[in-house]
MDTraj code that builds the backbone (N, CA, C; nanometers):
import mdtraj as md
import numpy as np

residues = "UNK UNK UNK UNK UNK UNK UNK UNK UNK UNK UNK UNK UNK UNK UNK UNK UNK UNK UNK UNK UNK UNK UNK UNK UNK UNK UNK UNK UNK UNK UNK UNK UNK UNK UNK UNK UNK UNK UNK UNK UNK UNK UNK UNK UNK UNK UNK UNK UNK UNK UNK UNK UNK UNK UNK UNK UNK UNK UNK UNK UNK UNK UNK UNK UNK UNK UNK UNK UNK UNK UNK UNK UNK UNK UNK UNK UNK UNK UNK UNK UNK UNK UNK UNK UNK UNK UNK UNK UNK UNK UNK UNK UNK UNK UNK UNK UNK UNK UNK UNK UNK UNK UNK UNK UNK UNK UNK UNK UNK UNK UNK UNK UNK UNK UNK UNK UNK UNK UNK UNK UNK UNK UNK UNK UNK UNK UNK UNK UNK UNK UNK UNK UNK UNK UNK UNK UNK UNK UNK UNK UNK UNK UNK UNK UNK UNK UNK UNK UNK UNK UNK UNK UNK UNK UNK UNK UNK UNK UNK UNK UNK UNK UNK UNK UNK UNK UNK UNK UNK UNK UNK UNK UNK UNK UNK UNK UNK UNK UNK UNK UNK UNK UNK UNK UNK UNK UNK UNK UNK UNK UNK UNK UNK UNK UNK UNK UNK UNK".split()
xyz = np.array([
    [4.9518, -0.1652, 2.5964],
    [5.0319, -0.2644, 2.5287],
    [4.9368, -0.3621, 2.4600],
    [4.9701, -0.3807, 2.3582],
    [4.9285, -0.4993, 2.2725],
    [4.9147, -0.6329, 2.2484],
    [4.8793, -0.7169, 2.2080],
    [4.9257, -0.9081, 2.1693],
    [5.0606, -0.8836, 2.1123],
    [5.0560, -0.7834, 1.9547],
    [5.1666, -0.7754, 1.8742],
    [5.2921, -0.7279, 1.9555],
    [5.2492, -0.6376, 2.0399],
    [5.3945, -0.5976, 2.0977],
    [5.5052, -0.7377, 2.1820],
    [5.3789, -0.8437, 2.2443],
    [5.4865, -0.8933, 2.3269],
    [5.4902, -1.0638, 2.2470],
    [5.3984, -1.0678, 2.1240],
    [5.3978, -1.2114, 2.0492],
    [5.5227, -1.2228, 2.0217],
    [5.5227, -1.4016, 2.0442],
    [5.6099, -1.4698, 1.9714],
    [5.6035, -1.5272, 1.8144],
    [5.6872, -1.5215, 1.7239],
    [5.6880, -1.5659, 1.6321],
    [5.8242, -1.5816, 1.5078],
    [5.8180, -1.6653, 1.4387],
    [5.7551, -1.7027, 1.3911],
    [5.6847, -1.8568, 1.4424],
    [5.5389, -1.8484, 1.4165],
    [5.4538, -1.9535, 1.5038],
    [5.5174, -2.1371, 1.4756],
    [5.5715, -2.2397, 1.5984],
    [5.5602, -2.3218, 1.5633],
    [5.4858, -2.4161, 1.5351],
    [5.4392, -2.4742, 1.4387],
    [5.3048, -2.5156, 1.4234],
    [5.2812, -2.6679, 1.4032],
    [5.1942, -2.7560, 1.4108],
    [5.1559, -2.8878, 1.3837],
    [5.0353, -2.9570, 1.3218],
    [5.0286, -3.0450, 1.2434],
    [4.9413, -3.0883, 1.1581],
    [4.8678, -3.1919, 1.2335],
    [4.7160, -3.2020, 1.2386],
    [4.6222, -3.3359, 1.2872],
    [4.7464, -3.4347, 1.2752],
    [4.7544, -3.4836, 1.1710],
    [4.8513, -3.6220, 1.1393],
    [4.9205, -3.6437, 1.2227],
    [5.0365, -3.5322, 1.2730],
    [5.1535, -3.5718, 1.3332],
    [5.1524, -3.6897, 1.4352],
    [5.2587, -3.7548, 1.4478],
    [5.2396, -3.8363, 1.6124],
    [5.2733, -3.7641, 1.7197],
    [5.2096, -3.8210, 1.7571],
    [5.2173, -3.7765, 1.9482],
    [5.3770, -3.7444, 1.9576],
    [5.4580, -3.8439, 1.9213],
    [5.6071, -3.8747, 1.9823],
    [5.6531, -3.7593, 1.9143],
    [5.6288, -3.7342, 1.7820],
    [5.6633, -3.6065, 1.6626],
    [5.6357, -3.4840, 1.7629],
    [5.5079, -3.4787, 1.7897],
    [5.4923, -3.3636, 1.8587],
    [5.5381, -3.3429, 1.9833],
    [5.5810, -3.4207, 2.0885],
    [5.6638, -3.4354, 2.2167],
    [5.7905, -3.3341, 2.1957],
    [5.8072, -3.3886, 2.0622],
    [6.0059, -3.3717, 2.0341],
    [6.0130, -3.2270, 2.0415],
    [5.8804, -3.1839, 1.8828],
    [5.8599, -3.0706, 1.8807],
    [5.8232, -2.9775, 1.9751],
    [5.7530, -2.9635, 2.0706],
    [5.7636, -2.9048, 2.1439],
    [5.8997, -2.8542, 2.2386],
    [5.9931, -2.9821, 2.2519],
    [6.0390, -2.9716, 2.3297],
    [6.1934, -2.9399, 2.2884],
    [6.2372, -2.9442, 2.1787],
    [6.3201, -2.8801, 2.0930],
    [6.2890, -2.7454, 2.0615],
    [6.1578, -2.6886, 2.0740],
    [6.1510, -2.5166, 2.0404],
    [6.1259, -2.4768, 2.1863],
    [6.1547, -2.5216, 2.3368],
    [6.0858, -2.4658, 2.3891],
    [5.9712, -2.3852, 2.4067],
    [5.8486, -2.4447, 2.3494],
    [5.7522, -2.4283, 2.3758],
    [5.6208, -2.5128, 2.4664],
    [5.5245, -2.4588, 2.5257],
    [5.4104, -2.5212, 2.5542],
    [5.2961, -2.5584, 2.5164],
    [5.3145, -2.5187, 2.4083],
    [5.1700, -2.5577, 2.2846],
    [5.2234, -2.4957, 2.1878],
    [5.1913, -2.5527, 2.0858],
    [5.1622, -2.5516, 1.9297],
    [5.0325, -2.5063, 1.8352],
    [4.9774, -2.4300, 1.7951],
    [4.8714, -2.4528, 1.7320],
    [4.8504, -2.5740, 1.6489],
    [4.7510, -2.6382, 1.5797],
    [4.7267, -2.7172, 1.4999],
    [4.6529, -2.6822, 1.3498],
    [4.7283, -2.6786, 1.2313],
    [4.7020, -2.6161, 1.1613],
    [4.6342, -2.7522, 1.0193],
    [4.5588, -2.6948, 0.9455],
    [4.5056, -2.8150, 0.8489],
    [4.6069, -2.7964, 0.7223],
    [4.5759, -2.8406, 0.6176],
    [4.6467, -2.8691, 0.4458],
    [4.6901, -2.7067, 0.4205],
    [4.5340, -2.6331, 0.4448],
    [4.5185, -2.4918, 0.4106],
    [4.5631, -2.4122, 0.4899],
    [4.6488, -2.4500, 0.6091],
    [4.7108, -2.3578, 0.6799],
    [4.5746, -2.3064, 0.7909],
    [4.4599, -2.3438, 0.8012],
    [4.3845, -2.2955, 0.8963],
    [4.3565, -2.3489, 1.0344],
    [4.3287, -2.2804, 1.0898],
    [4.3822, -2.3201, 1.2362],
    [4.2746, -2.4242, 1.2955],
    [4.2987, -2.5292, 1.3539],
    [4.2121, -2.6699, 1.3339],
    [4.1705, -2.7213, 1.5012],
    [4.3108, -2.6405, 1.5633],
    [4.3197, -2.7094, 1.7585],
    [4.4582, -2.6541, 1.7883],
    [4.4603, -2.6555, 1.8894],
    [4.6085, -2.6642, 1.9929],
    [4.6534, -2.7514, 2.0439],
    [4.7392, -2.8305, 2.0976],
    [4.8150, -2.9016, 2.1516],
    [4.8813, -2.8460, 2.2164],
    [4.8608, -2.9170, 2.3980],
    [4.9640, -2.8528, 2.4694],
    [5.0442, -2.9945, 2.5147],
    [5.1187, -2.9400, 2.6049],
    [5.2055, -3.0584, 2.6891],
    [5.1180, -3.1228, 2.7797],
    [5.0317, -3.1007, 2.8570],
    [4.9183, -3.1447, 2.8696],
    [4.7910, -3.2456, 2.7902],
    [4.7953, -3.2155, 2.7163],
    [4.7588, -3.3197, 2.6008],
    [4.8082, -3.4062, 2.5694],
    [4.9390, -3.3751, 2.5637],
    [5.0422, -3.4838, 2.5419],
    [5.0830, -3.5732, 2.6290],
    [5.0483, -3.5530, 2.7408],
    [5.1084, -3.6278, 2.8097],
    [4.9554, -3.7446, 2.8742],
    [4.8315, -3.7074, 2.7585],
    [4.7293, -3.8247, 2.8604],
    [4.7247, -3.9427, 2.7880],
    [4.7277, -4.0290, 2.8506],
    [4.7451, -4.1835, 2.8038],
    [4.8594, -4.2470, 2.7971],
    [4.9390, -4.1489, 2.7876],
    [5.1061, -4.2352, 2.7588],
    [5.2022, -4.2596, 2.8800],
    [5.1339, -4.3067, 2.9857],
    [5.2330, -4.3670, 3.1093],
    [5.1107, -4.4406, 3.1763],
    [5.1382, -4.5738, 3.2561],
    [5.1215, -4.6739, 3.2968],
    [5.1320, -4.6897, 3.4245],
    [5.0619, -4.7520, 3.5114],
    [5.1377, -4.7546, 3.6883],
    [5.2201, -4.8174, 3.6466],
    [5.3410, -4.7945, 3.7821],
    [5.4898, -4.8693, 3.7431],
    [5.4262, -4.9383, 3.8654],
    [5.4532, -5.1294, 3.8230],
    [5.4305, -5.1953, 3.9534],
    [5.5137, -5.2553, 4.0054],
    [5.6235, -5.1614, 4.0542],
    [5.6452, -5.1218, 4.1778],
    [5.6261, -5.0719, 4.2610],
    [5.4954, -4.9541, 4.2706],
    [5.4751, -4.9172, 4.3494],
    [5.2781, -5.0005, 4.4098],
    [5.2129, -5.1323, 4.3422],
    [5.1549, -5.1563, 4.3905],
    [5.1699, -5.3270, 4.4712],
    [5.1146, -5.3488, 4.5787],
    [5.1391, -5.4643, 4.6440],
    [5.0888, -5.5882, 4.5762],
    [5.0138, -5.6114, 4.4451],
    [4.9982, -5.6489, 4.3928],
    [5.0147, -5.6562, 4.2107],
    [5.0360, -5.7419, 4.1714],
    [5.0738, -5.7562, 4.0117],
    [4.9124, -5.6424, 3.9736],
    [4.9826, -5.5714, 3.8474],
    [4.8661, -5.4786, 3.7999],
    [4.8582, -5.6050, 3.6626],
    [4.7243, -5.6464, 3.6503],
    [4.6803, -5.7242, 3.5852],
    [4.6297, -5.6786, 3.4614],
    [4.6117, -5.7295, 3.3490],
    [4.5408, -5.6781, 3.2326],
    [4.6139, -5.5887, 3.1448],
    [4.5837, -5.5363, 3.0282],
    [4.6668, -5.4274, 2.9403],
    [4.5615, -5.3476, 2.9292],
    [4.6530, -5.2080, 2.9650],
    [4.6050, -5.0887, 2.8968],
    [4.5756, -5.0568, 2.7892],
    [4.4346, -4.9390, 2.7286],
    [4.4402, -4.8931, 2.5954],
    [4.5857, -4.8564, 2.5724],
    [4.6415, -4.8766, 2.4101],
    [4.6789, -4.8260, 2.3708],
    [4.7419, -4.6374, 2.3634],
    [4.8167, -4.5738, 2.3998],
    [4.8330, -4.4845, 2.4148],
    [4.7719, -4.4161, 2.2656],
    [4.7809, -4.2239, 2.2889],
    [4.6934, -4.2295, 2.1362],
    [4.8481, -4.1765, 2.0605],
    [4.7503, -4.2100, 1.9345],
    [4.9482, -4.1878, 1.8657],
    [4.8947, -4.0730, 1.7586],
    [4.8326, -3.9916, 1.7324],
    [4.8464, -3.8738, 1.6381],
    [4.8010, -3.7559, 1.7347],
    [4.7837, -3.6330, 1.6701],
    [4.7990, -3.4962, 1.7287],
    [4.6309, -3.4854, 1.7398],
    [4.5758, -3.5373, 1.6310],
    [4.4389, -3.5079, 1.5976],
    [4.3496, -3.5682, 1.7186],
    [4.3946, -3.6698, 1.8166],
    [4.3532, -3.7243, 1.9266],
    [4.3571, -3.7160, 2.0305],
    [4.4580, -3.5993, 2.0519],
    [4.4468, -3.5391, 2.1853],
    [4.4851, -3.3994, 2.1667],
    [4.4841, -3.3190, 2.0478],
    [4.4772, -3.1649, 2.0636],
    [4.2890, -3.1337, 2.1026],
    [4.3110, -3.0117, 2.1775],
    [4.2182, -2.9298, 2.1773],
    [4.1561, -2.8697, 2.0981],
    [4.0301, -2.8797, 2.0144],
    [3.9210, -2.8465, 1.9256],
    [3.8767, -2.7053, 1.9647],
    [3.8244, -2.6490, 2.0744],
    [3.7885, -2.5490, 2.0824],
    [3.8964, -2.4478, 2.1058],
    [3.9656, -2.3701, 2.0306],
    [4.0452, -2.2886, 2.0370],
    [4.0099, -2.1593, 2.1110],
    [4.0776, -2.1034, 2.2305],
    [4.0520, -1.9427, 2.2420],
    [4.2007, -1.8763, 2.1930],
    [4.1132, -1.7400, 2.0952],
    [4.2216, -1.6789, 2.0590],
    [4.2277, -1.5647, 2.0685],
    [4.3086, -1.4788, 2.0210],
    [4.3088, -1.3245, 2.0248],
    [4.4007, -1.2686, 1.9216],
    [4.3703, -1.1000, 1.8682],
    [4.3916, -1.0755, 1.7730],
    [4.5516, -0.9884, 1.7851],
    [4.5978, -0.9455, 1.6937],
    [4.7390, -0.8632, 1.7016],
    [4.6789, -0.7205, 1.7740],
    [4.5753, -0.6768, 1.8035],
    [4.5290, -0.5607, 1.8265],
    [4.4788, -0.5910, 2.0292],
    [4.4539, -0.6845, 2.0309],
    [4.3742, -0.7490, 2.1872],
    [4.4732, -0.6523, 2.2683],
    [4.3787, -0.5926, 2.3547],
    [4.4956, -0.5455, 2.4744],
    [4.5321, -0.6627, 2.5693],
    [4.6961, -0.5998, 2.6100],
    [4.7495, -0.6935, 2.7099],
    [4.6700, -0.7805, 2.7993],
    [4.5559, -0.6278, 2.8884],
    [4.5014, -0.6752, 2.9708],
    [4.4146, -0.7668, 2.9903],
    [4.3650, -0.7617, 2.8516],
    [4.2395, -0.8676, 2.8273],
    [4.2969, -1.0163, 2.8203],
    [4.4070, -1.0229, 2.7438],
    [4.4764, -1.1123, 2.7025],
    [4.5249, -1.1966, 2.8418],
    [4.5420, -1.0847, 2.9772],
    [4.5915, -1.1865, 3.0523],
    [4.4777, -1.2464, 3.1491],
    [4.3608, -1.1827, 3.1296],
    [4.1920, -1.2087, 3.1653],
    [4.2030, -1.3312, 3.0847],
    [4.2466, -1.3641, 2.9907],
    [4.1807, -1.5073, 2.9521],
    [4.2768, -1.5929, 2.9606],
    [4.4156, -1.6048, 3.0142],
    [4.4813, -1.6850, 3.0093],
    [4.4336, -1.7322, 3.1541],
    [4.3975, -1.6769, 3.2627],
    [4.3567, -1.7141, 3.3814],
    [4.2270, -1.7365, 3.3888],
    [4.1390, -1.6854, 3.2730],
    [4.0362, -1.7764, 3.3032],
    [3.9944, -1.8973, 3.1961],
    [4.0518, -1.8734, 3.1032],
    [4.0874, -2.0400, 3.0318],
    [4.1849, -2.1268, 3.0684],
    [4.2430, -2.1085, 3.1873],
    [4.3465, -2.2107, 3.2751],
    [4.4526, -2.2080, 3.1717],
    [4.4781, -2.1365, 3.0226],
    [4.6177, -2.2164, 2.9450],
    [4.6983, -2.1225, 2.9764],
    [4.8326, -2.1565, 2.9342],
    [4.9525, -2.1242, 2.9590],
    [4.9929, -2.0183, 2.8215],
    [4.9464, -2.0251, 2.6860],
    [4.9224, -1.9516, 2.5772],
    [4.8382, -1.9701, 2.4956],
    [4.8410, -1.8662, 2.3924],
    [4.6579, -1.8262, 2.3103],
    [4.7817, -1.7851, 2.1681],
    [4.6831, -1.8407, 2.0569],
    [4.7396, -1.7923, 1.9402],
    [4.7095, -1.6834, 1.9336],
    [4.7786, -1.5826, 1.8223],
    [4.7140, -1.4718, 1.8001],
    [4.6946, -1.4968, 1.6273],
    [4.5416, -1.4711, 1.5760],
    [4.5083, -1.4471, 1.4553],
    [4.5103, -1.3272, 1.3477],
    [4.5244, -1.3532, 1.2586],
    [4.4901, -1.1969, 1.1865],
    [4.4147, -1.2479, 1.0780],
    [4.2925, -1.2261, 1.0712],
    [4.1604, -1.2812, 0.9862],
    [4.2100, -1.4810, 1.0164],
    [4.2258, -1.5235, 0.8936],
    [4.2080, -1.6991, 0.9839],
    [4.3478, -1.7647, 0.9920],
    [4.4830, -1.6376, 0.9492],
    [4.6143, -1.6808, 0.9606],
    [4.6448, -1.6858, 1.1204],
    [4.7462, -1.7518, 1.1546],
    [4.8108, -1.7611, 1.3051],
    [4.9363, -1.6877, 1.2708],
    [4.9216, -1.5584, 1.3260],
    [5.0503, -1.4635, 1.3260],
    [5.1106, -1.4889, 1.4838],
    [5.1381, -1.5358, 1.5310],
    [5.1722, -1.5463, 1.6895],
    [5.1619, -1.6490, 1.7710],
    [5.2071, -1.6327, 1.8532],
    [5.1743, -1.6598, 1.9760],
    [5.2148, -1.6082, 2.0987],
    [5.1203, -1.6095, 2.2497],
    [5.1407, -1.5139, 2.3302],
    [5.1329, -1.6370, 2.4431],
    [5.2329, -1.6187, 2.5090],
    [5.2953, -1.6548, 2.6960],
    [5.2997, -1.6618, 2.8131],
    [5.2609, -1.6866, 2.8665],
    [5.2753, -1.6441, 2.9672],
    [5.4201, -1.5810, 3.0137],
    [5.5251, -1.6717, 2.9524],
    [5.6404, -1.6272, 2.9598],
    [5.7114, -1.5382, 2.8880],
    [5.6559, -1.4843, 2.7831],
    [5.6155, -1.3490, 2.7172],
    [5.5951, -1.2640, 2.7884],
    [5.4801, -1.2612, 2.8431],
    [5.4178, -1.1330, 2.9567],
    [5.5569, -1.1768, 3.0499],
    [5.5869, -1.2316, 3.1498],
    [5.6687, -1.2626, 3.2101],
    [5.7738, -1.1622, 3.1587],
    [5.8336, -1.2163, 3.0881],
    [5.9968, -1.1653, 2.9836],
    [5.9763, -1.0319, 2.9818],
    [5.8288, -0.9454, 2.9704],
    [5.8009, -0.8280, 2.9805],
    [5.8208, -0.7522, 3.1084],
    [5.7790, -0.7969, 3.1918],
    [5.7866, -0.7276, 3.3203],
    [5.9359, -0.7474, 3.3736],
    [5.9979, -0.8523, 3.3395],
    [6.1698, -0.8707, 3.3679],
    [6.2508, -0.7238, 3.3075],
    [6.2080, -0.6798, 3.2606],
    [6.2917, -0.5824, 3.1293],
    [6.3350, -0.4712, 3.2438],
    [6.4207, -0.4198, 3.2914],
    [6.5141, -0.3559, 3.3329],
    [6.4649, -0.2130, 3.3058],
    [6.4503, -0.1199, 3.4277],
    [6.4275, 0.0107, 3.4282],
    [6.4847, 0.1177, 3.3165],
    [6.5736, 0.0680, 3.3246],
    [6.6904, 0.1435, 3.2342],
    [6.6675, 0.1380, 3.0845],
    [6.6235, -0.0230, 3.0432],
    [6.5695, 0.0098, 2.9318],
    [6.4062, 0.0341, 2.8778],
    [6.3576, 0.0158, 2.9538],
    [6.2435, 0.0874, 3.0294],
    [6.2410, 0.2744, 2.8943],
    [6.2822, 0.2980, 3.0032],
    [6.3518, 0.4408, 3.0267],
    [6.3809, 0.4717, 2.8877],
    [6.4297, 0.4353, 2.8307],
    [6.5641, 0.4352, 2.6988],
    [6.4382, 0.4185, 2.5971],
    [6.3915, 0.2914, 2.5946],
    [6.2651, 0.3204, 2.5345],
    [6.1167, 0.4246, 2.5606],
    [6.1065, 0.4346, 2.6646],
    [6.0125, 0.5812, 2.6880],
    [6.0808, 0.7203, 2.6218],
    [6.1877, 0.7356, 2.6105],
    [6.2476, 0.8237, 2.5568],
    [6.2631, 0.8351, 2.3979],
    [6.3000, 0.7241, 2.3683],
    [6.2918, 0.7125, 2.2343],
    [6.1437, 0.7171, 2.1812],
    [6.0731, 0.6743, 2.2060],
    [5.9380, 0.6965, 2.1716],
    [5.8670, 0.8723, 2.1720],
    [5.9085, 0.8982, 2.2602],
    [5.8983, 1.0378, 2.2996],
    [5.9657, 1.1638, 2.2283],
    [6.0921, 1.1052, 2.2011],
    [6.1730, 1.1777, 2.0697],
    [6.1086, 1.1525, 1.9236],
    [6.0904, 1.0342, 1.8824],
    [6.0280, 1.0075, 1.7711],
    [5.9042, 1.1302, 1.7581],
    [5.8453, 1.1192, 1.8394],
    [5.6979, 1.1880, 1.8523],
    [5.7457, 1.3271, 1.8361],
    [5.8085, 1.3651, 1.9234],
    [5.8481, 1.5557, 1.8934],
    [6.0189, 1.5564, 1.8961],
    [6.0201, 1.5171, 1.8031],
    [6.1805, 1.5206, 1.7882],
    [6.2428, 1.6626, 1.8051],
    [6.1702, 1.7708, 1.7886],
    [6.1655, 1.9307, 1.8412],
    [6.1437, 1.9713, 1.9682],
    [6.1090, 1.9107, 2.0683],
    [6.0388, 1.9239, 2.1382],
    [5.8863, 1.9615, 2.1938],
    [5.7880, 1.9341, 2.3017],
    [5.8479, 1.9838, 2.4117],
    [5.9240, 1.8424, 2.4847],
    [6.0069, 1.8170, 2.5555],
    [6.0403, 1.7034, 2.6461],
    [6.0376, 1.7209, 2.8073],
    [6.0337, 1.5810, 2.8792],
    [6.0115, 1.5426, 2.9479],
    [6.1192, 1.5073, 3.0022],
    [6.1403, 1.4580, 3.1476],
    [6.2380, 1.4110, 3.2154],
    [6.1900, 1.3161, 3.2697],
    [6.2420, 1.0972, 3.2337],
    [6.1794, 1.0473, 3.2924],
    [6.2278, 0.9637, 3.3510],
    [6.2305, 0.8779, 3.4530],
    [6.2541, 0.7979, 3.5639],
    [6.1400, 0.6768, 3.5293],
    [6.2246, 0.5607, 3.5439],
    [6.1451, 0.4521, 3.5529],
    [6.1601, 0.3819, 3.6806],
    [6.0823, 0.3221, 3.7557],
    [6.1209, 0.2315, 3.8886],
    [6.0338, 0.0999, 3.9106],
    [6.0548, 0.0306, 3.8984],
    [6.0350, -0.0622, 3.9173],
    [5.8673, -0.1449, 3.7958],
    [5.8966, -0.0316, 3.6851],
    [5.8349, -0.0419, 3.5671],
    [5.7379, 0.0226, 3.6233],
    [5.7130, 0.1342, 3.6403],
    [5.6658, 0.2412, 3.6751],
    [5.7341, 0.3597, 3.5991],
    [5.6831, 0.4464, 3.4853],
    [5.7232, 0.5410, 3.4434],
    [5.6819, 0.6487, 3.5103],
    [5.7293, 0.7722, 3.4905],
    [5.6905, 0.9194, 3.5661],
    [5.7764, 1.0092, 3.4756],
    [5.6710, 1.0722, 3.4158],
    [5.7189, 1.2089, 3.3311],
    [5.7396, 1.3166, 3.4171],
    [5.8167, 1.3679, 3.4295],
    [5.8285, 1.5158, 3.4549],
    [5.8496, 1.6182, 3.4292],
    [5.7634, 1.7533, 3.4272],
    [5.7528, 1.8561, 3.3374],
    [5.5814, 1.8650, 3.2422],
    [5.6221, 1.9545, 3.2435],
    [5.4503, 2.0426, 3.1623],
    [5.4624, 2.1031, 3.0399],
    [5.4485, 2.0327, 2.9397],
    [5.4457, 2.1258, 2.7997],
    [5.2855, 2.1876, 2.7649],
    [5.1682, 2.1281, 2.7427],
    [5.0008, 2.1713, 2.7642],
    [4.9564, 2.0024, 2.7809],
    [4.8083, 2.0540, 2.8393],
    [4.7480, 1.9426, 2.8464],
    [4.7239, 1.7679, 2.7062],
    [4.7358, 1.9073, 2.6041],
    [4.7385, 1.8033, 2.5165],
    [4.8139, 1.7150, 2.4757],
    [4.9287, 1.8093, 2.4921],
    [5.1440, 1.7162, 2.4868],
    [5.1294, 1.6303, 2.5867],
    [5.0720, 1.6699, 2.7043],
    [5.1190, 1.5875, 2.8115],
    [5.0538, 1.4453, 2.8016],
    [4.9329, 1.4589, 2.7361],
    [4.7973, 1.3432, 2.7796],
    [4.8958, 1.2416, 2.6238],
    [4.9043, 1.3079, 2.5517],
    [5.0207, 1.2176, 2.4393],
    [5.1383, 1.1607, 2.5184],
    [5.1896, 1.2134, 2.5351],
    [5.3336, 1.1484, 2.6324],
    [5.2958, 1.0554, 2.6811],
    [5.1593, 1.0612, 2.7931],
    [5.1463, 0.9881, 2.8453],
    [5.0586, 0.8451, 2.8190],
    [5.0001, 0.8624, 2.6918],
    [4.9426, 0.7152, 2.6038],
    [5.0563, 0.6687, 2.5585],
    [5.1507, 0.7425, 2.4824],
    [5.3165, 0.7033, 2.3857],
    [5.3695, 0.6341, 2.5095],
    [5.3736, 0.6238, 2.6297],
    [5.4833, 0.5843, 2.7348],
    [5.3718, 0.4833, 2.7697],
    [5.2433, 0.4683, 2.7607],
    [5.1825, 0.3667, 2.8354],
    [5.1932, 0.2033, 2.7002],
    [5.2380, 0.2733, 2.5765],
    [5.2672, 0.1812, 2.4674],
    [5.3899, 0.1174, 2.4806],
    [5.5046, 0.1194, 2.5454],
    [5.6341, 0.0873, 2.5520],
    [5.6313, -0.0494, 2.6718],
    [5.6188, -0.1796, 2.5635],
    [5.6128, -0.2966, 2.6642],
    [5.7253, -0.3110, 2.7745],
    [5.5980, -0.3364, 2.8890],
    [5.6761, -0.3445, 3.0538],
    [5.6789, -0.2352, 3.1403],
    [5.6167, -0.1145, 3.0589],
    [5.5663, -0.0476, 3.1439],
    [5.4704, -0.0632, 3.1899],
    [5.4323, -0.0898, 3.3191],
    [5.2917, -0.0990, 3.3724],
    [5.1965, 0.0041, 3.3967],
    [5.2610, 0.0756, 3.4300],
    [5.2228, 0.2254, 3.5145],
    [5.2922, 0.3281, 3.4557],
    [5.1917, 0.4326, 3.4120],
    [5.2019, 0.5921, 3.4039],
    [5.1947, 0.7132, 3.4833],
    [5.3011, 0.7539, 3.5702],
    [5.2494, 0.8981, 3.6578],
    [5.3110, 1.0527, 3.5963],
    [5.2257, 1.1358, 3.5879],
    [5.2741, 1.2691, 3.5552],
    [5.3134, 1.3746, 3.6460],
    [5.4000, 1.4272, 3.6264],
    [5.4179, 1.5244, 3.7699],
    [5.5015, 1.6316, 3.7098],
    [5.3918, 1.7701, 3.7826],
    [5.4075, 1.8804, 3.6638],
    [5.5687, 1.9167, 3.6741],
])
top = md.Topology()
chain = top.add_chain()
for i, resn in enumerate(residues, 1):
    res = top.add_residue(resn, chain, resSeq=i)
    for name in ("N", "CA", "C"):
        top.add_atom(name, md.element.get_by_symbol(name[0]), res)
traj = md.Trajectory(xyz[None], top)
């Protein structure tokens, strides 16, 4: 499986300029967790997450200290350009799944744009991958099949069972049909697993 297979899009996006409060809304009107940050030219500049957003802009409430909190705070920051993230990690429409979920756990974020040369075609989820593995045996199945018809709409075919996103072909047409079947079925997002059994 791919970035492209399980990206979201079309990408919601945000400019340095915006305010903080602009970008709060936005986020939170598209259900999303980050935004890319894009410049004049459309090129990709930072990210903004909810995390970002949320440093500087709350205060101790004093009520909860035994004493008056004295003095004023900085200013909270008020544009995008001041608390998005500069160093972007990204990945391409081609990145395998697996890699893709190697860096969401080891860059701690929650999503990664996906690029195609310096455009932002995407974005990828955690709740994407998530939404993937939710997908129901059945259609699972429905799609392993269809894929499988496409491919030899003549035959040879297979008989397949999905369980618990676990596919399993069954039946033997030659080594070479079979080792196809079984890349074509490992392409059908939410399948995790491929078993053959002659």
């Amino acid at each position: 499986m791919l970035a492209r297979d399980v990206m979201t899009g079309p990408v919601i996006t945000l400019r340095p300029a915006h305010t903080v409060r602009w970008a709060v809304r936005v986020l939170l009107a598209n259900a999303v967790t980050a935004a890319p940050v894009l410049d004049d030219d459309g090129t990709l500049v930072g990210i903004v997450s909810e995390m970002d957003l949320l440093r500087g802009e709350f205060q101790p409430d004093p009520r909860t200290a035994m004493r008056p909190i004295l003095g004023h705070a900085a200013p909270p920051p008020l544009r995008v350009e001041e608390v998005m993230t500069r160093q972007v990690v990204t990945v391409t429409p081609t990145t395998d799944v697996a890699r893709l979920v190697e860096l969401l756990i080891a860059e701690r974020v929650k999503s990664l744009p996906v690029l195609e040369g310096e455009r932002v075609v995407g974005m990828v989820s955690r709740r994407d991958l998530i939404r993937m593995l939710a997908r129901s045996d059945e259609e699972l199945r429905a799609d392993v099949i269809a894929a499988l018809t496409e491919q030899y709409p003549l035959g040879p075919s297979w008989d397949v069972t999905v369980e618990d996103g676990v596919a399993t072909l069954s039946g033997h047409a030659d080594d070479r049909h079979d080792r196809i079947a079984d890349l074509l079925t490992r392409t059908v997002p939410g399948v995790t697993r491929v078993r053959h059994l002659p």
